[in-house]
C-alpha positions in Angstrom: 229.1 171.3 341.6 228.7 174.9 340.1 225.3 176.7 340.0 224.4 179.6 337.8 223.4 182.6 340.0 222.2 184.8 337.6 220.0 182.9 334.9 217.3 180.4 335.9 216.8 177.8 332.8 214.1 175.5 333.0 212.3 173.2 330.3 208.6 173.9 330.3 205.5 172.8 328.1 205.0 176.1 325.8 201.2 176.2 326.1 201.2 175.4 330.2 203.5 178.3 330.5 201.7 180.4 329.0 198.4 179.8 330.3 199.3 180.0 334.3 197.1 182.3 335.3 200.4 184.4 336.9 202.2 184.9 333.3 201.6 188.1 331.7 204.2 189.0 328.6 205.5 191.9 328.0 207.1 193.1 325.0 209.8 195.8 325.5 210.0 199.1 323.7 213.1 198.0 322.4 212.2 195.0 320.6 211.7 195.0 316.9 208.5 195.0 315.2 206.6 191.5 314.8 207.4 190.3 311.5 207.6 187.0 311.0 205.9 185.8 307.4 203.1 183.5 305.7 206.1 181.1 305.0 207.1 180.9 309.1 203.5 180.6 309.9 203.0 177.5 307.2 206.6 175.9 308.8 204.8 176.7 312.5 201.7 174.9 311.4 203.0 171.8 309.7 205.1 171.1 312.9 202.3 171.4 315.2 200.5 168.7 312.6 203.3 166.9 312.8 203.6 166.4 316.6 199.8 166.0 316.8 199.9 162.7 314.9 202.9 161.0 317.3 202.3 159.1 320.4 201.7 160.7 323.6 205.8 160.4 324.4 206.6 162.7 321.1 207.2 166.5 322.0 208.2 169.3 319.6 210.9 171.6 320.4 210.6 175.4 319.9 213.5 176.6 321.2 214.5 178.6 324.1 212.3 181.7 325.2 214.6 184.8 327.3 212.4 186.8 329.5 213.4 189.1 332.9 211.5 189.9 336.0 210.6 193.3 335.6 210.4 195.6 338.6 207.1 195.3 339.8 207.5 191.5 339.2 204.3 190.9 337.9 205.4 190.8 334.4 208.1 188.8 332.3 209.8 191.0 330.2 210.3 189.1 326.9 213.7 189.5 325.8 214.4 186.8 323.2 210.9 184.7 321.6 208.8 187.7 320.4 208.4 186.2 317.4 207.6 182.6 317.8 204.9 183.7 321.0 203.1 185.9 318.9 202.6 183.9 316.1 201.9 181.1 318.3 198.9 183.6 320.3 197.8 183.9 316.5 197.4 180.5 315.9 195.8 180.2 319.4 193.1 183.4 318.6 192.4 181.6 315.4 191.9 178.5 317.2 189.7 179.6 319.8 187.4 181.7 317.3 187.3 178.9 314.6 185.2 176.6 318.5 184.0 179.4 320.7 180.4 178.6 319.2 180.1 174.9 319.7 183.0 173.6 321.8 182.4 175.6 325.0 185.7 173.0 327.1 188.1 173.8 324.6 187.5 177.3 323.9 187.6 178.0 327.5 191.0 176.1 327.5 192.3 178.5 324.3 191.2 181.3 326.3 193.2 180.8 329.3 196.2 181.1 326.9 195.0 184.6 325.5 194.0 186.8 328.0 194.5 187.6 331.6 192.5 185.7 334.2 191.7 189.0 336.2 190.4 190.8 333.2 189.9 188.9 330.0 189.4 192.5 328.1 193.3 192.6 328.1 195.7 189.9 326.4 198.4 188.2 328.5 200.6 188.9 325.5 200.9 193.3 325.3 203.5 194.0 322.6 205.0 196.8 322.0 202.9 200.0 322.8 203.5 201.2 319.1 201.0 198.5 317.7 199.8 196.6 320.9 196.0 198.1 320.3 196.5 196.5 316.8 197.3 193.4 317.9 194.5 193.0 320.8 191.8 194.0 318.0 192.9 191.0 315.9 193.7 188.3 318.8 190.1 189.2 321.0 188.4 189.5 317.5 187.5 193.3 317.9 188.7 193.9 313.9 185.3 195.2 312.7 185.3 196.1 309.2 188.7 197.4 309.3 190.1 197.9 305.9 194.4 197.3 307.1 197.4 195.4 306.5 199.7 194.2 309.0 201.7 191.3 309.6 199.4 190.3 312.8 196.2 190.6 310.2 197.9 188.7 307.4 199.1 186.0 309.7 196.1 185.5 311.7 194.0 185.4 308.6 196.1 182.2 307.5 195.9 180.2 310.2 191.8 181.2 310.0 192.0 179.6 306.4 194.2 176.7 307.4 192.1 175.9 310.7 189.0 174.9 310.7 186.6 173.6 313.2 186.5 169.8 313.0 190.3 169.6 312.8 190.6 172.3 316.0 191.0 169.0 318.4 194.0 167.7 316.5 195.9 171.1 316.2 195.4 171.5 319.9 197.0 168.6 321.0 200.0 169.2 319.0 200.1 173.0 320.6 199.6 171.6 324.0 202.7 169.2 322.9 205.1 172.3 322.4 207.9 173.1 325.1 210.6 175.4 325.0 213.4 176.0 327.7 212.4 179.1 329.5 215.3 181.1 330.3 215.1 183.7 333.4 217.7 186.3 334.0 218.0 187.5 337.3 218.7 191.7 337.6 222.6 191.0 337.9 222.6 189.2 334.6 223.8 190.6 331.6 220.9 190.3 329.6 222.3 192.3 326.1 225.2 189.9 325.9 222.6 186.6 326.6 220.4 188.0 323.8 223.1 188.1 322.0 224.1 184.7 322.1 220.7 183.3 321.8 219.7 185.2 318.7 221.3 182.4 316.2 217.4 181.3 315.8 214.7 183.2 313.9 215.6 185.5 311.2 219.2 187.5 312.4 218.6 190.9 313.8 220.4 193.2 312.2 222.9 196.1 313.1 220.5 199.2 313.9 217.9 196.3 315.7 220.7 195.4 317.9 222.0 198.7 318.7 218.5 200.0 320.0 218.2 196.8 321.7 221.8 197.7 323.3 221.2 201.2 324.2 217.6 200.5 325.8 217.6 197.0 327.5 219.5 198.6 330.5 216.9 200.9 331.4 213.6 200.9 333.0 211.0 200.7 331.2 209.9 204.5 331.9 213.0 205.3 330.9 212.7 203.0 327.6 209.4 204.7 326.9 210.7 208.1 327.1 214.4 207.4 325.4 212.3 205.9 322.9 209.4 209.1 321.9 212.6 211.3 322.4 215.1 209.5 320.5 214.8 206.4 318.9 211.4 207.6 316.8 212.7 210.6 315.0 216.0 208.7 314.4 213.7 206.0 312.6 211.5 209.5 311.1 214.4 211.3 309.7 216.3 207.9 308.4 213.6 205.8 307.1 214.5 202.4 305.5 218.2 203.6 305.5 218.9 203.7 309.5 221.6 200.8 308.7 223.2 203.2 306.6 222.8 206.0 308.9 224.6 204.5 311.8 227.6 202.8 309.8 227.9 206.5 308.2 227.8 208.2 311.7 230.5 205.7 312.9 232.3 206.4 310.2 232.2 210.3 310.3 233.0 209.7 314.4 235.8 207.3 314.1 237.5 208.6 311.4 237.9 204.7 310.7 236.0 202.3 308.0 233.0 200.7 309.6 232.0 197.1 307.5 228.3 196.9 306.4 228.5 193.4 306.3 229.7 190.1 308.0 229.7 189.6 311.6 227.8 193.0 312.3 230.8 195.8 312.3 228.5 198.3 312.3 227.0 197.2 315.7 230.4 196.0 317.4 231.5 199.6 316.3 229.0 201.2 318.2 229.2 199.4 321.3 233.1 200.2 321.2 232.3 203.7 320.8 229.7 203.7 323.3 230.9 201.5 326.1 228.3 202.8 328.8 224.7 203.4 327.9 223.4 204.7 331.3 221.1 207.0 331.6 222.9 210.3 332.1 225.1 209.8 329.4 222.7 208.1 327.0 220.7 211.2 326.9 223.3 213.2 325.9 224.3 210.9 323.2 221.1 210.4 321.9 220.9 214.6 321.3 224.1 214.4 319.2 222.4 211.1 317.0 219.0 212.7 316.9 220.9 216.1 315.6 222.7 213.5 312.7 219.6 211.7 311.9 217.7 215.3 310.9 221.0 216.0 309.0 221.0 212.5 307.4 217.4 212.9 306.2 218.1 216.3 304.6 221.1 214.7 302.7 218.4 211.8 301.4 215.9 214.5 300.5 217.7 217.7 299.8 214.8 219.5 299.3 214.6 220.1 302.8 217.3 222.6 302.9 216.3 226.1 302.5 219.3 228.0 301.7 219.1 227.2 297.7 222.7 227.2 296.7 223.8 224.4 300.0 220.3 222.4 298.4 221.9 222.2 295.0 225.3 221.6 296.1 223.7 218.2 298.0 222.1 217.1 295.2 225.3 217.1 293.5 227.1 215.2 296.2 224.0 212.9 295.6 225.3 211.9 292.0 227.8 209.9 293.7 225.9 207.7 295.9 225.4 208.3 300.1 229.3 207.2 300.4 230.8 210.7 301.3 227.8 210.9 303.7 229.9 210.8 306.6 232.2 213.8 305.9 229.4 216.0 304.7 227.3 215.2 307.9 230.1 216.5 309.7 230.6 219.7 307.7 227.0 220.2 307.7 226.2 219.8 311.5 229.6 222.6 311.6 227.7 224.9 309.7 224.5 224.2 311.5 225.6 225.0 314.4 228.2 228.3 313.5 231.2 226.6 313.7 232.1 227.6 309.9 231.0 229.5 307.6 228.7 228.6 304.5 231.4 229.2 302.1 233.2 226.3 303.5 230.4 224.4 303.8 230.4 224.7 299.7 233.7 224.4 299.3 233.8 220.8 301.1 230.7 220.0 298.8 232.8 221.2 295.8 235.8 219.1 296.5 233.9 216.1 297.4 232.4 216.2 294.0 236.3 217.3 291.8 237.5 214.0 294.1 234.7 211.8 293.0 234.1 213.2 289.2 238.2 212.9 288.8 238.4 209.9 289.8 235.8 208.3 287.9 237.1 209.8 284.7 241.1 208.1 285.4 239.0 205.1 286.4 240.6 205.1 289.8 238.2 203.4 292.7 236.4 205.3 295.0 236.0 203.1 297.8 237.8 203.6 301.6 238.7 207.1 300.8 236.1 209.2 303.1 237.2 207.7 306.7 240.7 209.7 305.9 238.7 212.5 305.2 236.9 212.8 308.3 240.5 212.1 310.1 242.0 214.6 308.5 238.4 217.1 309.2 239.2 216.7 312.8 242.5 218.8 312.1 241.1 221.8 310.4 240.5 222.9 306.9 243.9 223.0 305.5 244.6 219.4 306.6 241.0 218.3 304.8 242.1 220.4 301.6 245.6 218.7 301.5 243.7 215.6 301.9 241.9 215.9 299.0 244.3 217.4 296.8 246.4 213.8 297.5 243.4 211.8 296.4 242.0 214.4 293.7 243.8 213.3 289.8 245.8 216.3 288.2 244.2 218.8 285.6 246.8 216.8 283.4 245.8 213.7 283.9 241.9 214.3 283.7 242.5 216.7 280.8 244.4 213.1 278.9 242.0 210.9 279.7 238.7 213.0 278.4 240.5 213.5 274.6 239.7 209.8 274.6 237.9 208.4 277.6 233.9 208.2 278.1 232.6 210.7 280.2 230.8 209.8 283.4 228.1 210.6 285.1 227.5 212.8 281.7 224.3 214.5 282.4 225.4 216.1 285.4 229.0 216.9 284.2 226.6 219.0 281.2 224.0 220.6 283.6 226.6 222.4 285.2 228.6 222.9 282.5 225.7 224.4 280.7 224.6 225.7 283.6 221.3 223.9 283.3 219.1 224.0 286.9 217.0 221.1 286.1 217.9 218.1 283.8 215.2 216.1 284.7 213.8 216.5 281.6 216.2 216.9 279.2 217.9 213.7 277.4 221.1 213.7 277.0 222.5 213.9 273.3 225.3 211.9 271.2 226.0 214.7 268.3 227.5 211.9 266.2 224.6 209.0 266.8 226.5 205.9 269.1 225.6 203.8 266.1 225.1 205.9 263.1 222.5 204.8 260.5 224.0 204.6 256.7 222.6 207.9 255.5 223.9 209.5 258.7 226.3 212.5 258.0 227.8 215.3 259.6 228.4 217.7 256.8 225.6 217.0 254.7 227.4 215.8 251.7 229.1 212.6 252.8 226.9 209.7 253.8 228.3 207.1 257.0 228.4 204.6 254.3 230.9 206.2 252.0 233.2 206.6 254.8 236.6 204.9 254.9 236.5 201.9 258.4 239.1 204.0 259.9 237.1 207.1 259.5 234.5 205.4 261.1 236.2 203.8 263.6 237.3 207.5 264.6 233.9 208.4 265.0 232.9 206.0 266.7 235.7 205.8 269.3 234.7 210.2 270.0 231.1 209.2 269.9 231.0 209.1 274.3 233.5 211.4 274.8 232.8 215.1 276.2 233.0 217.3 272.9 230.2 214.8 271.2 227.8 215.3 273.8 225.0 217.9 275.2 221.7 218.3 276.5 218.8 218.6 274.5 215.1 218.7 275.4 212.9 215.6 275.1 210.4 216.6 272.6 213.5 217.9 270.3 215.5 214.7 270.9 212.6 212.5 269.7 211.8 213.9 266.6 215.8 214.0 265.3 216.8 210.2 266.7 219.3 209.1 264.0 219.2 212.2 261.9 222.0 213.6 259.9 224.0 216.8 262.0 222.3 219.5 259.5 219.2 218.2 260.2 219.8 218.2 264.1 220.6 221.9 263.8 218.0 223.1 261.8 215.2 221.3 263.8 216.3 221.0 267.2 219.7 222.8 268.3 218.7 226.4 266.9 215.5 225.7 268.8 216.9 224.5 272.4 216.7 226.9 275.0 220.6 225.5 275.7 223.2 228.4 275.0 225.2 225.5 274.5 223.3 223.1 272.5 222.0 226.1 270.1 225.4 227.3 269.8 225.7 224.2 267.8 223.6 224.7 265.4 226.5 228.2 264.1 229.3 225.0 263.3 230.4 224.3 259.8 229.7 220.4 259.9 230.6 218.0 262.7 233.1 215.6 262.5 236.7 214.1 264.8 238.0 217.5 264.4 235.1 219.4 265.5 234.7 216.9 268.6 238.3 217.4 269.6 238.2 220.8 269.5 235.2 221.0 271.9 236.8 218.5 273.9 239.4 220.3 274.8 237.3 224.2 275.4 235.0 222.0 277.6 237.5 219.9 279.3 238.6 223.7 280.4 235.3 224.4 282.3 235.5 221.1 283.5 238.7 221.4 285.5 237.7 224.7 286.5 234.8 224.1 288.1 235.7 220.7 289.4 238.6 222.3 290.9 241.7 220.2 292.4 242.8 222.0 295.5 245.7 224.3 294.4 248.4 222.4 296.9 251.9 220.8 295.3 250.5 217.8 297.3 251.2 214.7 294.2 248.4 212.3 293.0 249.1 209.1 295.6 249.0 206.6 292.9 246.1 204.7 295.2 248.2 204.3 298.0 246.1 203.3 301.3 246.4 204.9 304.4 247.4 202.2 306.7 244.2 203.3 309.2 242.2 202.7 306.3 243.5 199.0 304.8 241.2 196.0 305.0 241.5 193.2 307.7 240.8 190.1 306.6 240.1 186.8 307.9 241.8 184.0 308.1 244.6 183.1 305.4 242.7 183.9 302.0 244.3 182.9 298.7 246.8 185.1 297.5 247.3 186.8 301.0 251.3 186.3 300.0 250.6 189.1 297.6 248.5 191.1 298.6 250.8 194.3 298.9 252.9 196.0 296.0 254.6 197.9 298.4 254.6 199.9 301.8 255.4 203.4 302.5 256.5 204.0 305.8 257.2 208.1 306.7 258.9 208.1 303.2 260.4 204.9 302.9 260.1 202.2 300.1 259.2 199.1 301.9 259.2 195.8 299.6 256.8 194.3 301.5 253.9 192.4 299.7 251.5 190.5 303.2 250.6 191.3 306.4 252.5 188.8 308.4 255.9 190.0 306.7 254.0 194.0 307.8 253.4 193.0 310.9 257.2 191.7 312.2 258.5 194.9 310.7 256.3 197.3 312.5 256.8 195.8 315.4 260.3 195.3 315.1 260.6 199.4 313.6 258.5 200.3 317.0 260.5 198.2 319.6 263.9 201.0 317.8 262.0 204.1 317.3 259.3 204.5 320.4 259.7 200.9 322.5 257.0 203.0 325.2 254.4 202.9 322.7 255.1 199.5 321.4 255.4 197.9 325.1 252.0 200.7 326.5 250.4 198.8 323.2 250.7 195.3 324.1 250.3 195.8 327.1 247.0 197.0 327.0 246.0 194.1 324.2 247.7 191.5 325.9 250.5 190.9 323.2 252.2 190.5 321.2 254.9 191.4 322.6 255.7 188.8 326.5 258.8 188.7 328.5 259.1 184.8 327.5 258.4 182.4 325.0 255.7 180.8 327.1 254.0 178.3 324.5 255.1 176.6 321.4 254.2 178.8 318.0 256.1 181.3 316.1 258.4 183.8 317.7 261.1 186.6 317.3 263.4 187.7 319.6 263.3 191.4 320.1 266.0 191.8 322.7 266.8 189.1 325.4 263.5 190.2 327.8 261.2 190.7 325.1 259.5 188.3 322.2 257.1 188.9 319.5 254.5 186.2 318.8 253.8 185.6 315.3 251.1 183.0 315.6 248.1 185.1 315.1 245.8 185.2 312.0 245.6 188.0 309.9 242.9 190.2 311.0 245.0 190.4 314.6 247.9 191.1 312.4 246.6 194.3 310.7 244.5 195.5 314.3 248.3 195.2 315.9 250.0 197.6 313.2 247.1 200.2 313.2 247.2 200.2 317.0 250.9 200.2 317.5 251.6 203.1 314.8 248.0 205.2 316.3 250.0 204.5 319.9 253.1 205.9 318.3 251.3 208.5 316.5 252.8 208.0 313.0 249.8 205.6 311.4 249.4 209.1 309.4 252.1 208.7 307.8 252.0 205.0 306.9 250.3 203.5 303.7 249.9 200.6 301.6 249.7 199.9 297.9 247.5 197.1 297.0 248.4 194.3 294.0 246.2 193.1 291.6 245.9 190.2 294.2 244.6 192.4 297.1 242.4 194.2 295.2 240.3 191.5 293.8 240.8 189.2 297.6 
């Protein structure tokens, strides 16, 4: 029979274990903090009831508790269980301090579970150094007349109201009916990949927990301590409740390649492919280049942190758009940080991110998948980031088209900078002719809404969001001419605004669907002036996808038959509408144009391309030696045609155009 070398997995009563006198617990730095709930704590406390009113046959079942011999091997290092053991050495401290006055056997027994038999000033339990003096102040009852909030306060104050003395007895023997299978790695086990497995209990960690998990439990703990001050903390400092964010974005901005927020954490099985070896001497060098991104992450959050005043103002415009072009303006940023370009190209990159974004919005075209290309095409040099955009940047044309008749977005910014306002924040942003004009409303002062014709009103009403009909105007103006007539607005409000633009308003004979047209199209000038579309003859790409950049999916979804219009390929029309038809003619297009890469690709991956037909499935003959398997599921479809055209280094010049199916799949 086959024995395990390297784990040691035994089933143990919970509350023995932890009260042999040898067991001290020790949480490791790079555990996340204790925060399991009032609502785990209830479910914790009704199954200890539970078990305390069987037979003495019935045990309750808590799971299995990871721990590792640490050096010295005095301590366990808990690996997997934090949760469940503190909140169980909470219900314990409540326990004992709820008897310690008048049942002197049991409290003795409660105690044994707390602390340390050679020194019962320290707890057997020492979490994390971060909050371990916070937690030994509540456990040994050292609170005082703290005025705090934390989860070990909250939680231990529950179980205080929920315990009391003459029902201590009862809740004991259920606790003393707990057991759990201890689990004990050995030093050649892989502990990170048996975490990993084991975690399916508890509430999920998520990506940025399991990445400092992965690039700490390897170490000592010295070296945990100090990768931890050094690294870890002002990553957390700088990032704040967007560290998820922060590492997708970096991976993003490093692989050139879209990293998924969701599902079966991407963002974490994108950093350990990135970072395959987290040793010491080349953790520390990482950890300088993620430490230098997290400062730069936290100045795009808060741009007020910048001091040149001109690169400050240019973030916050980025910032209109959401954190999603994070990625390429960390990278610009950190080049001009450290010399590497100038600050005029810092600006211009800020500037084209923000023509690519506004112009797109405006055609309604999405904005989604678009910056991974952009850092690809970064790593080549400016003029291959500015043809970039100028592909996925909308004509002047096109834009100018859709604002005679479109809504304008994002309209408060569009009008600070085309008014060259500094600060909007507290001005409101003004329909000229009202979205839903009152009955005495008029824009020449002669003609009343109501004694226009429907059409005439439809007209206005259709103009009422579009560029010409709107500007800034300061609050306390706006207020007091809500709903009034367009004479009235430029007697008592325009002529007053401290707006060039908006008082300039208050000189025009009337307002009506001329008027707004006309202003339309001057400001529709500015606009594609100063959101300026690189000046390259590179053409709009119609929303084609680069193929680096097109989703894998799952399994067979519905519709995945039609999820392509069409396929470029280096300039050719491909009438190819799924990814299994995509895949056989990639691989059949490499195995005539560059067999190397195809055959250095599968061989590499393991398929899918074998000298035989060597089980039953789906094949194609490629020559008389060689087969393609056509058997795999989608997602290892699309992987295979990235990797085989990156191999042959042509996936550049590759894309896909998605239907109405695959965009909505």
């Amino acid at each position: 029979m086959a024995t395990a070398t390297n784990v040691e997995a035994t089933a143990v009563n919970t509350i023995e274990w932890l009260a042999a006198p040898g067991t001290t617990i020790v949480v490791p730095v790079y555990q996340r903090q204790y925060r399991w709930d009032i609502g785990a704590c209830e479910r914790l406390l009704s199954d200890v009831r539970a078990v305390a009113g069987e037979d003495d046959a019935h045990r309750h079942f808590i799971g299995s508790i990871l721990s590792a011999q640490d050096a010295s091997e005095r301590d366990l290092i808990l690996i997997d269980g934090q949760q469940r053991i503190t909140t169980l050495m909470l219900l314990v401290a409540a326990l004992h301090h709820a008897v310690r006055d008048h049942d002197e056997v049991m409290a003795s027994e409660l105690e044994r579970v707390l602390v340390r038999a050679d020194d019962a000033s320290r707890t057997k339990l020492r979490p994390h150094h971060a909050w371990a003096e916070l937690y030994e102040t509540v456990v040994l009852d050292r609170r005082g007349d703290a005025d705090r909030e934390s989860r070990f306060d909250d939680n231990y104050a529950f179980f205080r109201s929920q315990v009391h003395a003459d029902e201590a007895p009862r809740i004991w023997r259920g606790l003393k009916k707990l057991e759990h299978v201890s689990i004990t790695l050995e030093p050649q086990a892989n502990a990170q990949q048996i975490f990993e497995s084991l975690n399916s209990t508890g509430e999920p960690l998520r990506d940025h927990e399991l990445i400092h998990n992965y690039i700490l439990m390897g170490l000592t703990h010295a070296e945990q301590l100090n990768v931890e001050e050094r690294f870890w903390l002002p990553i957390e400092r700088h990032t704040g409740e967007t560290i998820g964010a922060f590492w997708r974005h970096y991976l993003v901005m490093r692989t050139g390649r879209e990293v998924a927020a969701n599902g079966e954490h991407g963002v974490y099985s994108a950093f350990r492919h990135s970072f395959p070896r987290v040793d010491v001497a080349h953790l520390e060098a990482d950890a300088e280049i993620w430490r230098h991104f997290a400062e730069i992450y936290g100045i795009l959050l808060n741009p007020s942190r910048e001091r040149d005043a001109v690169i400050r103002r240019q973030l916050e415009f980025v910032n209109t758009f959401g954190r999603a072009a994070y990625p390429l303006v960390m990278s610009a940023y950190s080049d001009h940080s450290r010399g590497l370009i100038e600050r005029d190209e810092l600006i211009e990159t800020l500037e084209w991110v923000q023509a690519m974004y506004l112009r797109r919005a405006i055609v309604n075209l999405p904005t989604e998948r678009l910056i991974a290309r952009l850092c690809r095409a970064r790593t080549a040099g400016r003029d291959a980031l500015m043809r970039a955009f100028a592909r996925i940047t909308p004509s002047d044309e096109r834009v100018s088209a859709v604002l005679k008749y479109g809504e304008l977005p994002h309209a408060a910014y569009v009008l600070a900078r085309l008014e060259d306002v500094e600060d909007a924040a507290e001005l409101d942003l003004e329909h000229i002719v009202p979205a839903a004009p009152g009955d005495t409303w008029s824009g020449d002062g002669t003609r009343i809404w109501s004694e226009l014709s429907e059409d005439e009103q439809n007209s206005h009403r259709a103009l009422a969001p579009t560029l010409g009909n709107l500007t800034l105007l300061e609050q306390r103006f706006a207020e007091g001419v809500f709903g009034a007539s367009f004479p009235d607005k430029q007697r008592d409000a325009y002529a007053r605004s401290s707006i060039a633009a908006t008082r300039a308003l208050a000189e025009a004979n009337g307002w009506g669907t001329a008027a707004i047209t006309q202003r339309t199209v001057r400001l529709t000038a500015d606009l594609v002036r100063i959101w300026a579309r690189p000046e390259l003859p590179e053409i709009d790409d119609d929303g084609l996808t680069p193929i680096l950049d097109a989703v894998r999916r799952r399994g067979w979804p519905a519709g995945w038959d039609r999820e392509f219009s069409y396929v470029e390929y280096r300039g050719e029309h491909w009438d190819v509408r799924d990814v299994k038809y995509l895949f056989n003619r990639v691989f059949r297009r490499a195995w005539t144009d560059d067999r190397a890469a195809a055959l250095s690709y599968s061989a590499r991956r393991g398929g899918p391309i074998y000298d035989e037909m060597a089980w039953k499935g789906q094949w194609d003959e490629l020559d008389g030696s060689h087969f393609l398997y056509m058997g795999w599921d989608s997602n290892y479809m699309m992987s295979a045609v990235q990797g085989v055209l990156e191999e042959s280094g042509i996936a550049a010049e590759v894309f896909v155009k998605y239907s109405y199916i695959g965009d909505v799949m």
